[in-house]
C-alpha positions as CSV (number, residue, x, y, z in Angstrom):
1,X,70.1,43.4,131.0
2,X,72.7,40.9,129.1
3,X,71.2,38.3,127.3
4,X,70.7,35.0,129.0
5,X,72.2,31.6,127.7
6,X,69.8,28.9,127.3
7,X,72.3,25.8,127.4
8,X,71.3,22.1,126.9
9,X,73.9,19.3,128.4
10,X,75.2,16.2,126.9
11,X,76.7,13.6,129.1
12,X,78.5,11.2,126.9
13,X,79.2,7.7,128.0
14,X,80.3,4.9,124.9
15,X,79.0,7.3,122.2
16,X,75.8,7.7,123.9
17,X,73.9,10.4,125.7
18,X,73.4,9.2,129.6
19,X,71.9,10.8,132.6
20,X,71.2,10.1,136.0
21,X,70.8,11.8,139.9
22,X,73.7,12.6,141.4
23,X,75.8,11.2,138.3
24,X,74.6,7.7,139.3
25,X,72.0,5.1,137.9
26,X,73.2,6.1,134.1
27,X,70.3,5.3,131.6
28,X,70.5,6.1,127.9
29,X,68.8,9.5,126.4
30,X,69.6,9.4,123.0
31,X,72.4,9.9,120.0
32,X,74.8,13.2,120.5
33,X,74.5,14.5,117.3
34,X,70.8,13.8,116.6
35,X,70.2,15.6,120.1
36,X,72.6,18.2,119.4
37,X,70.9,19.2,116.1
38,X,67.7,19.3,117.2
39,X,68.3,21.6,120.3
40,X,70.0,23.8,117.6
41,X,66.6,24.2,115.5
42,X,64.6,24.8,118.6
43,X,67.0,27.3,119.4
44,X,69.9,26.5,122.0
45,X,72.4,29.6,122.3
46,X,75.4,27.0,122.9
47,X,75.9,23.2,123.5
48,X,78.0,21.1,126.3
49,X,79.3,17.5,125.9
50,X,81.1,16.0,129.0
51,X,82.5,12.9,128.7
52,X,81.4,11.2,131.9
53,X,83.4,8.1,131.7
54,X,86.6,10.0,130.8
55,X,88.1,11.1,134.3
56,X,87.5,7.7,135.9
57,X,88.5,5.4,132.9
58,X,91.8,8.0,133.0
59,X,91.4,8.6,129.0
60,X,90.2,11.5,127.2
61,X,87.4,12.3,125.6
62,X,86.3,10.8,122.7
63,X,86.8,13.3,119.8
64,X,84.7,11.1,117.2
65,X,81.5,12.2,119.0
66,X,82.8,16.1,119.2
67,X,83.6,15.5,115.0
68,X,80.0,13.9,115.0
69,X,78.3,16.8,116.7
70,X,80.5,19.5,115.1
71,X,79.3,18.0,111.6
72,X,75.7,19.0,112.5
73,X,76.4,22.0,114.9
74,X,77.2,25.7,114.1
75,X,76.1,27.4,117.7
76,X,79.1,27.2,120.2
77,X,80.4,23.9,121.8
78,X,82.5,23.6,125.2
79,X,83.5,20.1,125.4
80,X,85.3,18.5,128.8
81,X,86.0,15.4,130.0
82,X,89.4,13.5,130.7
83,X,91.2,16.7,129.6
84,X,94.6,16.6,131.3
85,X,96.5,19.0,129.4
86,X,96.7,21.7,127.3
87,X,97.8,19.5,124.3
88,X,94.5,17.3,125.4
89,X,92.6,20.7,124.9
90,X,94.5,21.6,121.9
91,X,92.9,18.1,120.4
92,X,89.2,18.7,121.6
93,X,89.7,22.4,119.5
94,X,90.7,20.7,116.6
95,X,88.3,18.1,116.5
96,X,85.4,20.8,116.7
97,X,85.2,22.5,120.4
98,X,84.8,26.1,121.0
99,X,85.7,25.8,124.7
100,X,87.2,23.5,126.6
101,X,86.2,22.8,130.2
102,X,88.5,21.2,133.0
103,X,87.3,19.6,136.3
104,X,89.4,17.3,137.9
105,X,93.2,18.0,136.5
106,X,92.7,21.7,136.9
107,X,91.6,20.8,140.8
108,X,95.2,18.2,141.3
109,X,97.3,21.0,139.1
110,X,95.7,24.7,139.2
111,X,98.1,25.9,137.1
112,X,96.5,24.2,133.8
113,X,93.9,26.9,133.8
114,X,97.0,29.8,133.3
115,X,97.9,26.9,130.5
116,X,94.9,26.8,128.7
117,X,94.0,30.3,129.3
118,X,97.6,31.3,127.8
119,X,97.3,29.1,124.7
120,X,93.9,29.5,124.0
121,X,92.6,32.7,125.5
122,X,90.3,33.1,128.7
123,X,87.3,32.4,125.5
124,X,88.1,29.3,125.1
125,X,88.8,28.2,129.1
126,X,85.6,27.0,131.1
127,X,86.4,25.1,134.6
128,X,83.8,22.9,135.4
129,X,83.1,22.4,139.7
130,X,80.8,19.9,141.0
131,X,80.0,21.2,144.3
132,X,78.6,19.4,147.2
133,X,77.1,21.3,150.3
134,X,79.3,19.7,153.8
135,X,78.4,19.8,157.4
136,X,79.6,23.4,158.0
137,X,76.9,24.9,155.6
138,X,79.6,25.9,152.3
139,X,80.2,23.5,149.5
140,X,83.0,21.4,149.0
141,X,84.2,20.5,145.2
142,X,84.2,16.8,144.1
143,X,86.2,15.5,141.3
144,X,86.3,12.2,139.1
145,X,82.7,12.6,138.4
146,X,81.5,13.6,141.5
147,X,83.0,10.3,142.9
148,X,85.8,12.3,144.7
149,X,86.2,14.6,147.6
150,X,88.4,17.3,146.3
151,X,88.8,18.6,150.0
152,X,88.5,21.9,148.5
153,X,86.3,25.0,149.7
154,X,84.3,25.1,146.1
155,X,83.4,28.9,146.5
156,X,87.1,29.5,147.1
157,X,88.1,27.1,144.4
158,X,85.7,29.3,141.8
159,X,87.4,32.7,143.0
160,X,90.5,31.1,142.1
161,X,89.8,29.7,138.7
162,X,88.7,33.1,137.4
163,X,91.8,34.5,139.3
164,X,93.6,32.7,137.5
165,X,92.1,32.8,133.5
166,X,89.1,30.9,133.6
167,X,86.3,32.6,131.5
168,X,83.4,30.7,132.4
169,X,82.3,28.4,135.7
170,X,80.3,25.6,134.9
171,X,78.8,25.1,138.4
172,X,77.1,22.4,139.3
173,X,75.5,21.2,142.3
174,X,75.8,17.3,143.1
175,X,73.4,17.3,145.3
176,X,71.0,19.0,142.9
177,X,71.9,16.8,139.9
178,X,69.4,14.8,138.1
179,X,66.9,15.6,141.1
180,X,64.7,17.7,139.6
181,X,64.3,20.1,142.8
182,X,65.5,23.2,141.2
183,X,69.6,24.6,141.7
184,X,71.1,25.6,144.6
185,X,70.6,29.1,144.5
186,X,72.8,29.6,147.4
187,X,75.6,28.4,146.1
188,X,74.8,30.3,142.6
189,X,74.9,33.4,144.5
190,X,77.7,32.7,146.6
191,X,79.9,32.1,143.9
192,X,78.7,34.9,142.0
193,X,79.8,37.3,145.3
194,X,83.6,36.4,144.9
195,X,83.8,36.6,141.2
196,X,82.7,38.5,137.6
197,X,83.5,35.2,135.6
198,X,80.2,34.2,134.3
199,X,78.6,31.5,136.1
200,X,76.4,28.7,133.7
201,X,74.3,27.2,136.6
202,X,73.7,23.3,136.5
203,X,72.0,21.0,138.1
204,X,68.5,20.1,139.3
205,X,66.2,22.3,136.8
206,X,62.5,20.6,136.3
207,X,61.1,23.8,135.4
208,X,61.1,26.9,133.7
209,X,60.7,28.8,137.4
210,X,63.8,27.0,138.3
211,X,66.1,28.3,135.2
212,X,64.5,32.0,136.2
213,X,65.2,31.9,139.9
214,X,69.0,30.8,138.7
215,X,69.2,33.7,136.8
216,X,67.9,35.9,139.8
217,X,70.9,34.4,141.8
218,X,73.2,35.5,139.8
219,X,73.9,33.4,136.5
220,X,74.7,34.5,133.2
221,X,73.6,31.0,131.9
222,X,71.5,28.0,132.7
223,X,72.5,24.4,131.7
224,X,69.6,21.8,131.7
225,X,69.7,18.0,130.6
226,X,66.9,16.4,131.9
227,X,63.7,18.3,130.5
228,X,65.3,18.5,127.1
229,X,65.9,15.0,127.2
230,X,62.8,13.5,128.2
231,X,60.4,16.0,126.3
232,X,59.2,18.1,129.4
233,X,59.8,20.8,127.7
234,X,61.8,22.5,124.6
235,X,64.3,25.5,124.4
236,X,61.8,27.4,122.2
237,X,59.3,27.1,125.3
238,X,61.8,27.8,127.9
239,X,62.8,31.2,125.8
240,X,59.7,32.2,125.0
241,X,58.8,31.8,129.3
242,X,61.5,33.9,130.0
243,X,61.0,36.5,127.5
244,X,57.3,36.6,129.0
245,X,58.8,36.9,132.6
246,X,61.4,39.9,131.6
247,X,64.3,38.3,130.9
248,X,66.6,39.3,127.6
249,X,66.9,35.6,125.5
250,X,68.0,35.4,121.8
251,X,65.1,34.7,119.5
């Protein structure tokens, strides 16, 4: 069995941590790099930041809170956000990312994920999909920060990214986000039937049964925000549960 990922979120806004449902309602949750250093001594095997604001405000991400984090942080850190080139991933590296993860350029110009994946290494290349379920029963991927209808099967979109370098999916379910009613386990498997990229499942988890059932669907990872945030629970717990239930964590 490979070892599961246990994978707190930041979403930045203005320097601060935010969160909401659905990527709406943003309230504050805290400082990046105090959060980021305190899911590292309770023992997170990697980090995300995504810029929320980034896309829409059409800048990039703000590399002083990747330096901030990076100054505190020695596990690995994908940053994304507002990245609209390689040379805007090529900044994010320097300033302190491991990975990089595209979403809404890589949708409008596929080919940036042969880019980054060229220049960097498939490593270093995560594409992020916000996925939405539509009236037929699939998903359809949304872009801008969920604001956007990317008109684009999101299962087919997935196949694609790893087609064509991508060595990670962050996958996240819009409908699922911020909810608290678990992920969308369909859409965790369905992806997982039409690729071998590994697949870091986000959105909706409220409990420790919720990251285990993702896991069951077919993730190599699970991303959580919420329950970290608000003191639900803490990675030590989560990996300790998921040890207990048979699953292969880091200590």
């Amino acid at each position: 069995m490979l070892t599961v990922r246990i994978v707190p979120c930041l979403d930045v806004r203005d320097g601060r941590i935010v969160k909401g449902v659905r990527f709406q309602g943003l309230r504050d949750a805290g400082d990046p790099a105090a959060r980021a250093a305190l899911y590292e001594a309770q023992g997170a095997d990697e980090l995300v930041i995504l810029d929320v604001a980034a896309t829409p405000a059409g800048r990039g991400a703000q590399r002083d809170v990747v330096r901030a984090v990076r100054g505190v942080l020695s596990i690995p850190l994908t940053v994304g956000g507002g990245v609209r080139s390689a040379d805007d991933a090529a900044g994010l590296l320097d300033a302190g990312a491991d990975k990089v993860s595209v979403n809404s350029a890589a949708v409008r110009e596929p080919g940036l994920i042969d880019a980054l994946a060229e220049r960097f290494g498939s490593q270093c290349t995560v594409v992020a999909i916000d996925a939405a379920r539509d009236d037929a029963g699939g998903w359809r991927a949304r872009t801008h920060g969920g604001g956007e209808d990317a008109e684009r099967d999101a299962v087919a979109w997935a196949r694609e990214a790893g087609e064509r370098g991508a060595g990670e999916i962050l996958l996240t379910s819009w409908d699922r986000d911020g909810t608290g009613d678990g992920y969308d386990l369909d859409l965790i498997a369905a992806v997982a039937a039409v690729t071998r990229v590994p697949i870091i499942a986000s959105g909706g988890a409220a409990r420790v049964e919720h990251l285990a059932a993702a896991i069951r669907a077919g993730a190599g990872a699970v991303l959580a925000a919420t329950i970290f945030h608000d003191g639900v629970t803490g990675v030590g717990d989560v990996k300790r549960a998921l040890a207990a239930d048979g699953f292969e964590v880091r200590p």
